[in-house]
C-alpha positions as CSV (number, residue, x, y, z in Angstrom):
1,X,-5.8,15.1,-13.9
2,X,-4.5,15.5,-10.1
3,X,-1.1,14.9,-9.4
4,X,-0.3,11.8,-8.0
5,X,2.6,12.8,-6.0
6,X,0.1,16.0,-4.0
7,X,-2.8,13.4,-3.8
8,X,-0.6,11.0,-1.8
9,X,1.3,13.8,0.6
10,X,-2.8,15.1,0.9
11,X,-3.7,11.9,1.6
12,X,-1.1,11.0,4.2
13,X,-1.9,14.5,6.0
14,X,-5.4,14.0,6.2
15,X,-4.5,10.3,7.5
16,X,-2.7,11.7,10.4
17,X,-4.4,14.2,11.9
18,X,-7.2,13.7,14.7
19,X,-9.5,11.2,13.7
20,X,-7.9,11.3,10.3
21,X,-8.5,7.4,9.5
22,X,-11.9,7.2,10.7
23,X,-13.6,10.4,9.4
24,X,-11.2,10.4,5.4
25,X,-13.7,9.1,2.6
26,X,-12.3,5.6,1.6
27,X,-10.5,6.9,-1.6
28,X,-8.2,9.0,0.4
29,X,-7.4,6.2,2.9
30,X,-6.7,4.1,-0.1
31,X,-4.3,6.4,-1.6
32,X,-2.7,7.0,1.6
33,X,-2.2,3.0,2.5
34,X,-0.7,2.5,-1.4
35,X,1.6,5.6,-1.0
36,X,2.7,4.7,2.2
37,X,3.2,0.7,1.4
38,X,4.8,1.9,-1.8
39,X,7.0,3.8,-0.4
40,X,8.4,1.5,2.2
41,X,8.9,-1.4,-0.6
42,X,10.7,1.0,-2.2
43,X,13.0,1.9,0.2
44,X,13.5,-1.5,2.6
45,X,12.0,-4.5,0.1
46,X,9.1,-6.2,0.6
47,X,10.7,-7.9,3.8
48,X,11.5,-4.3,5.0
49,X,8.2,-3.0,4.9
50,X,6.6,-6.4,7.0
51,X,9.2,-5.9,9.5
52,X,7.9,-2.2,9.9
53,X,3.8,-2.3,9.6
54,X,2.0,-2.0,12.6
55,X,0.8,-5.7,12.1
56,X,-1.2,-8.1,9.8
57,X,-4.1,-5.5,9.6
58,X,-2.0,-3.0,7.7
59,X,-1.0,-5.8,5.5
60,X,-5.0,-6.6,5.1
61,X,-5.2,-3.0,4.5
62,X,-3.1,-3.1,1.8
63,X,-4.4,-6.2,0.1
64,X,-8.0,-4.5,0.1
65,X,-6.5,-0.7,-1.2
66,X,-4.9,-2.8,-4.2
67,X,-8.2,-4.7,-4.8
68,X,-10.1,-1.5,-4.4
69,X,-7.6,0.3,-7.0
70,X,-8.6,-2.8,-9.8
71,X,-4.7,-4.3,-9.0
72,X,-6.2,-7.7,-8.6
73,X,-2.8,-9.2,-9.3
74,X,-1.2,-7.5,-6.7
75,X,-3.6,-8.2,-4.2
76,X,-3.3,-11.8,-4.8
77,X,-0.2,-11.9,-4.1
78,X,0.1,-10.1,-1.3
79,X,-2.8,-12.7,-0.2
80,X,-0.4,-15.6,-1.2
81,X,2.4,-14.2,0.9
82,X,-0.1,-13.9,4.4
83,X,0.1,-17.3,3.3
84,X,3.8,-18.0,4.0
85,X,3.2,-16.9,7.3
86,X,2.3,-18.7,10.5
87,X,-1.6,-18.3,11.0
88,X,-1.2,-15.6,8.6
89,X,-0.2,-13.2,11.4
90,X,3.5,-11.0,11.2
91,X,5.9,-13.2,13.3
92,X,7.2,-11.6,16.2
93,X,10.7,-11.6,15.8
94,X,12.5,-10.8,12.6
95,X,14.6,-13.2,12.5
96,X,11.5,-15.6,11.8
97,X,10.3,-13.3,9.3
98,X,14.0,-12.8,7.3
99,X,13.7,-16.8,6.7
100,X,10.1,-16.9,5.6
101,X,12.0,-14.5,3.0
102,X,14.9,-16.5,2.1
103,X,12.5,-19.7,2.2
104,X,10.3,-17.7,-0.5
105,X,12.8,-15.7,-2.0
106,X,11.8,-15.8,-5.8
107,X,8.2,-15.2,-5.2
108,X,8.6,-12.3,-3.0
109,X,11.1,-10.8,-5.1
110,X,8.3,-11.3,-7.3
111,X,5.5,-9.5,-5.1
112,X,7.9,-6.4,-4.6
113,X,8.2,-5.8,-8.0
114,X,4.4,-5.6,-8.3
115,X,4.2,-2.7,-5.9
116,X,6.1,-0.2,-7.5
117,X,5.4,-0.7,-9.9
118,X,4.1,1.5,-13.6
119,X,0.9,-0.4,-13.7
120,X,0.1,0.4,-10.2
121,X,1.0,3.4,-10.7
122,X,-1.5,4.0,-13.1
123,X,-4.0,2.3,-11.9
124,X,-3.4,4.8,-9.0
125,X,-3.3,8.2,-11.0
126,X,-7.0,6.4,-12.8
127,X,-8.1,5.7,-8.9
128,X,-7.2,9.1,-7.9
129,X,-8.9,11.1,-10.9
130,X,-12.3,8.9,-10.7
131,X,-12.7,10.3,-6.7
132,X,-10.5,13.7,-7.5
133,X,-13.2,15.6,-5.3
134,X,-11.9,13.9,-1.9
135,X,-8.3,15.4,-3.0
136,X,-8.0,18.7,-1.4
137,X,-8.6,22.4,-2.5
138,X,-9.7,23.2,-6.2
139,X,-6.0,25.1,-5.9
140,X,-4.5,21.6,-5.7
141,X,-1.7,20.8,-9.0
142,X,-3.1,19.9,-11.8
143,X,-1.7,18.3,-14.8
């Protein structure tokens, strides 16, 4: 078994070098988009981490990394909250964005809990073993 936590930093390394996004196999971008989304929930809440992606396509990104890790769930309800928002696009300001939060408060309270969760987290660790050959060096941790 890999270790999640060096298949995530791998993954965000590879993500960010030249050309990282376009030429990673999909399993690495995956990881790196869960880690990454993860770790903003974490830290700022699920409002946090809308006010700081790069726009509605790292959201879709998202969405399609927890669909491609079997986190159905998940992914549905991060497809429910696109729905809160105008045309499905990140509002401009934050203000806008802070009351779509309080409007939908319990829901995405909800929806944040799902993302860091344990059972993403192992459907992660399963995600990362089935492709372990797009995670780096055979010197890489293993547990």
């Amino acid at each position: 078994m890999i270790d999640l936590n060096e298949a995530t930093l791998f993954a965000l390394r590879l993500i960010a070098g030249p050309d990282g996004k376009q030429t990673c196999p999909a399993s690495v971008r995956t990881v790196a988009i869960l880690g990454s989304t993860t770790f903003e929930v974490q830290s700022g809440g699920l409002l946090g981490w809308l006010m700081n992606c790069a726009g509605v396509q790292e959201v879709l990104d998202t969405k399609a990394a927890l669909e491609r890790i079997g986190d159905t769930q998940a992914a549905l309800a991060l497809d429910e909250i696109l729905g809160h928002l105008p045309r499905r696009e990140l509002p401009a300001d934050s203000d806008t964005l802070v009351s779509l939060g309080d409007q939908n408060q319990a829901r995405w309270l909800e929806v944040e809990r799902m993302l860091p969760s344990p059972r993403l987290h192992a459907l992660l660790q399963a995600y990362v073993d089935a492709n372990a050959a797009d995670f780096g060096s055979p010197d890489m941790e293993r547990t």
